[in-house]
N, C-alpha and C positions, 0 to 999 in steps of 0.2 A: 525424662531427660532428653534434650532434643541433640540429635547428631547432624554433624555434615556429612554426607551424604554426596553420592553427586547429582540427583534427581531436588536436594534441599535446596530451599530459597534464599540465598539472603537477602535479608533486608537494609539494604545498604540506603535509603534514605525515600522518605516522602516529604515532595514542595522542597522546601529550605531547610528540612531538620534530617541532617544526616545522622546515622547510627554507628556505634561501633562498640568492639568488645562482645561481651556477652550478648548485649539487647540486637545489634548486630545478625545475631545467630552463632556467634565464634566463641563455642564451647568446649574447650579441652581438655580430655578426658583424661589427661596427668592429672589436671586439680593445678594446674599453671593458667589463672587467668588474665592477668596484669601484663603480659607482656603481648597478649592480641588485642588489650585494649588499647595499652600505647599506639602500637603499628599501625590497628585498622584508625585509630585517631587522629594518626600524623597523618596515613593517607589521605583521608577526609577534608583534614585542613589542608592539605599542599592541592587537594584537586578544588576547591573551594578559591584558595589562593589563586590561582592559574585562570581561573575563570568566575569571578566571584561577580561579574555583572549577568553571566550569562548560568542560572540555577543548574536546566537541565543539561547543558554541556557539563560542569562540575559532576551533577549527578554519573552522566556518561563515564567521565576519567573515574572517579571513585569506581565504579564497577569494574572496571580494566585495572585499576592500580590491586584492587583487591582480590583480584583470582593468584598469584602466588600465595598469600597469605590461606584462601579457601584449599589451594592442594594443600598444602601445610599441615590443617584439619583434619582432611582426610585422611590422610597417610596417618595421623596420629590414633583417627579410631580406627584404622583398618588395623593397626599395632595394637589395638586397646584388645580388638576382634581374636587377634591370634593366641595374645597370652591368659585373658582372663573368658572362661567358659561360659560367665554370664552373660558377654556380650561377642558373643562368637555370632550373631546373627549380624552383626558389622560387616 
């Protein structure tokens, strides 16, 4: 099961194919995944949008636009960490 972390990578996009949601790395350990796919998706598109002649600049913003969404993560398995023992290594 792969967690966010703060040493994790995400993979927020190679060349022109941006990622988001799960494939992303934005794994939420409620068992809520539809709504980091929306977000990281809309990010994706609106940093696309803003810069959509120039790849790696989009690439850039998408990375910037997606670190509140990545503390979000964290906080959620650090909360995964606290209450269930199995992943107390969180």
């Amino acid at each position: 099961m792969p967690r966010i972390r703060p040493d994790f990578n995400i993979d927020g996009s190679v060349g022109r194919v941006f990622f988001a949601g799960e494939i992303a790395g934005f794994f939420n350990p409620m068992g809520e995944g539809i709504s980091s796919a929306l977000e990281s998706g809309h990010l994706a598109a609106r940093a696309v949008c803003e810069s959509f002649s120039e790849p790696a600049v989009a690439a850039l913003k998408y990375g910037v636009y997606l670190k509140p969404l990545r503390t979000y993560m964290e906080r959620q398995w650090h909360f995964v960490g606290t209450v269930a023992k199995t992943f107390s290594e969180m």
